[in-house]
N, C-alpha and C positions, 0 to 999 in steps of 0.2 A: 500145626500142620495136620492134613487130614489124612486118616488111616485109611491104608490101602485098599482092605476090604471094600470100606463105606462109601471111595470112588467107585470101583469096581461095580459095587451095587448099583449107583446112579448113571454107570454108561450104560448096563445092561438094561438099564433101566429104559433109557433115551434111544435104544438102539430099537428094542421092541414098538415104542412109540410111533418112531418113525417108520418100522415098515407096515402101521396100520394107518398112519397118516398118506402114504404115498399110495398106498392101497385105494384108502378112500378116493383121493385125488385121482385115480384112473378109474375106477366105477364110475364116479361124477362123470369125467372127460366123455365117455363111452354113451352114460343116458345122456349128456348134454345134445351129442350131434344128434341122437333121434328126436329128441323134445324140438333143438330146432329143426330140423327138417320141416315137424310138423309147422311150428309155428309158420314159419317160411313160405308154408306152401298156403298156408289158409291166407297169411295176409291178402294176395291179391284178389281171392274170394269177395276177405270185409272190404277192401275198397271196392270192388266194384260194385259190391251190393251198395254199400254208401251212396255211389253214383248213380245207378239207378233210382236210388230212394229218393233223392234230393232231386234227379229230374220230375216224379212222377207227385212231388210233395209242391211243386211248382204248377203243376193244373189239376190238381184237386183244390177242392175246398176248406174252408177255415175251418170245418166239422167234419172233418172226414172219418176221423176216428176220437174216441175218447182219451187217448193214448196221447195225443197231443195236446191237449187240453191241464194248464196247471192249475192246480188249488189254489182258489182265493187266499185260503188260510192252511195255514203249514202247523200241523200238531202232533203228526207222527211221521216221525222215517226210518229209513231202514238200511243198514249199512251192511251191503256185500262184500266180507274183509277174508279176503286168498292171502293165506299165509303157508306155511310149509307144517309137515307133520313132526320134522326131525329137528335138530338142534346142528349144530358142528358146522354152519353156513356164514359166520362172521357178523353182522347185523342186519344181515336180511331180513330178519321178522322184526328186529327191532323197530327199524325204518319204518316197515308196513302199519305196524301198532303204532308208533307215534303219529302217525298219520292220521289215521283210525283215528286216536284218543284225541286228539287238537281239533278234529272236526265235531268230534262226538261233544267236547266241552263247549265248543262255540254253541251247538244248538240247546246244550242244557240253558246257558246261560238265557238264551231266547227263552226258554221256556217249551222244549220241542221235546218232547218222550223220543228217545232214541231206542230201537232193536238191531238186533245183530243178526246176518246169519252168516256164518263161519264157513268157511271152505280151509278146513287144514287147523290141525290137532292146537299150535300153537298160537293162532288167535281163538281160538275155542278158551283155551285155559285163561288165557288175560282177561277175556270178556267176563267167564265167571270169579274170577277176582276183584275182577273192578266194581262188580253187579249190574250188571247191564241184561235185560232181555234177550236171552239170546231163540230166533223164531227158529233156527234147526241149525243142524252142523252136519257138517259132510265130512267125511275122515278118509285118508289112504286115496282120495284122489288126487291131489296134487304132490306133481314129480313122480306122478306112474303113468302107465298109459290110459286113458280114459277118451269115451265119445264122444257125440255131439248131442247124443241124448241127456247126457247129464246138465248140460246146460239149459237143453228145452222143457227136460221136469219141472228145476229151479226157476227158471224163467217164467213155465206157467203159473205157480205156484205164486211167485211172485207180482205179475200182472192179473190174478184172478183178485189178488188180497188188495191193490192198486186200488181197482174198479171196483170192489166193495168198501172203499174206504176206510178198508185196515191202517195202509200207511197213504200218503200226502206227496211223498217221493221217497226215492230209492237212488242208491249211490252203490257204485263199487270200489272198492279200494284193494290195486293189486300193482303189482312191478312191473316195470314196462322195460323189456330187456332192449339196450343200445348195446352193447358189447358185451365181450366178457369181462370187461372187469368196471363195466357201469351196468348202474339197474337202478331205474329211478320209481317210488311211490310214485304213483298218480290215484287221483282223485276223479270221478268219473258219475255224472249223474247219466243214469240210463230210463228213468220215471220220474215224470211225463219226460215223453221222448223230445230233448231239444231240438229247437230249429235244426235242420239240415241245412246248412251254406255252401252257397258254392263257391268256386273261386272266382274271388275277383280279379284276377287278376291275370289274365290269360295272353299270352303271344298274340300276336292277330292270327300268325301263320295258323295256331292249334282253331281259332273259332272259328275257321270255314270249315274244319273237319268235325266237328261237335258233334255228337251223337245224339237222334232225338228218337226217344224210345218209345215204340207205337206198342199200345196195351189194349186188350180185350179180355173183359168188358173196359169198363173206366176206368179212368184214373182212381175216383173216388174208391171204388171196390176195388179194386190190384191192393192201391196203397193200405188199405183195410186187414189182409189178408197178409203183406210184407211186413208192418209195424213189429207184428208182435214178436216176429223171428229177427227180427232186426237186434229184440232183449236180445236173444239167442243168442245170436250171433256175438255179440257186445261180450257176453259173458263167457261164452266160449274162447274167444280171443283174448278175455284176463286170464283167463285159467291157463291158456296156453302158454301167454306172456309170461305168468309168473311160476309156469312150471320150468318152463327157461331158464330162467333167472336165478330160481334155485339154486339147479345145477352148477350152473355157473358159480354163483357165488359158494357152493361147497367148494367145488374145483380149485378158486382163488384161495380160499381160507384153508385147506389142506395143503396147498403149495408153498402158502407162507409157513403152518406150522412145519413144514419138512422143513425149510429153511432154518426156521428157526430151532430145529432138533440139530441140525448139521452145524448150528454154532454152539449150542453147549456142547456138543463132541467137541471140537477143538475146544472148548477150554477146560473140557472136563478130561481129556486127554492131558492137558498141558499142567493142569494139578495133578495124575496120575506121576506123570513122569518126577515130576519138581517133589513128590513125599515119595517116591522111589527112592530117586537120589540120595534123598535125604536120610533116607533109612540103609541105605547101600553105605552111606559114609558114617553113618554112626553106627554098623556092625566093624568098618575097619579102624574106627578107634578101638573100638574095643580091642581089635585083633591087635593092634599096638600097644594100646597100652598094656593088654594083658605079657607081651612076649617083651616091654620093657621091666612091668615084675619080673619076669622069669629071670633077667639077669641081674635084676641087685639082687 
């Protein structure tokens, strides 16, 4: 049976745990609703900018930009991998790395030089374990609050090295928040800029309302001029997505571990009590049997 103490130690032990797990779990909850909010409120931004884009990519021409334009031959890319800085999130980053790493493997096998560039502490470290190229790393942005400048540095950064034929294409890999308690990798090429489609598939009642969007000067030059923000945009909306997503998933994974604190308490209680007893009834032998010496 186990000595009282060495319960004692392991409740206090469990007790402490849990109110820094429940702790956490209300930080998370708290930046959660700000991170979406933001999300929230951009989304209808990227679509509508989507929709503009895809109207104005419909009367321009097949050369409007070089941004449209894919590599014959694919020999370098480059994977944009949002992951988080911190740990205590459940698989969150795992998910985003296997992701990451199963794309990253397909294109070795091709024969594709792969670089990295990191957005968050913890795909930073896997990429230099794994040895991978990594072209720059961004730290303490994601799951804090950050701009829209940070994604039009990276973006440029990244569409100048494009157009010099640094990399071939560019990919992002980040969490795309459905709920709180889903968050799914997605995989996302954002160079050269894919087709823009639209839907096919329309009400009739929606196609006599369509909106057809008059630009000055041309189409060719507007769309010139949107492309490159469009990275932007793209990249701003992972970072946002997966600063979301984080949270969230801290949120989850703290909830479970309270949980799972408030069941070794009961059973860690329930040994407590059961080597009480046990020790309560073996002082009253003794008290017996000593007071049945006493009388032979």
């Amino acid at each position: 049976m186990a000595q009282l103490k060495d319960v004692q130690l392991k409740i206090s032990a469990v007790k402490k745990t849990k109110q820094i797990t429940k702790a956490m779990n209300m930080v998370a909850a708290s930046k959660l609703r700000g991170a979406q909010n933001d999300m929230e409120g951009f989304r209808p931004y990227a679509g509508k900018f989507a929709e503009v884009l895809g109207n104005l990519a419909g009367k321009a021409g097949e050369d409007a930009s070089p941004l449209l334009i894919p590599r014959e031959e694919i020999k370098n890319i480059n994977i944009v991998l949002c992951t988080s800085d911190r740990g205590l999130c459940g698989g969150f980053n795992s998910n985003l790395i296997n992701k990451a790493a199963r794309f990253a493997k397909d294109c070795a096998e091709k024969g594709i030089d792969v670089s990295l560039t990191n957005f968050g502490k913890k795909g930073r470290d896997w990429a230099r374990k794994a040895g991978y190229t990594i072209a720059s790393e961004h730290l303490g942005i994601i799951g804090s609050k950050f701009g829209f400048n940070i994604a039009s540095i990276s973006g440029g950064t990244l569409i100048e090295e494009f157009l010099t034929g640094t990399y071939d294409e560019v990919y992002v890999v980040y969490s795309e928040f459905r709920s709180v308690a889903r968050q799914v990798p997605v995989l996302k090429q954002i160079l050269p800029i894919p087709p823009i489609e639209q839907e096919e598939e329309i009400e009739e009642k929606d196609t006599i309302y369509m909106p057809e969007h008059i630009c000055e000067p041309s189409a060719d030059e507007v769309l010139g001029q949107m492309l490159p923000r469009n990275v932007y945009v793209q990249l701003y909306s992972a970072m946002l997505e997966t600063s979301t997503s984080e949270h969230a998933a801290r949120m989850s994974a703290m909830d479970n571990a309270t949980k799972a604190c408030n069941d070794m308490l009961e059973n860690l209680t329930l040994i407590y009590n059961k080597a009480r007893q046990a020790a309560i009834t073996a002082d009253l032998m003794d008290i017996v049997g000593g007071a049945e010496a006493l009388k032979g």
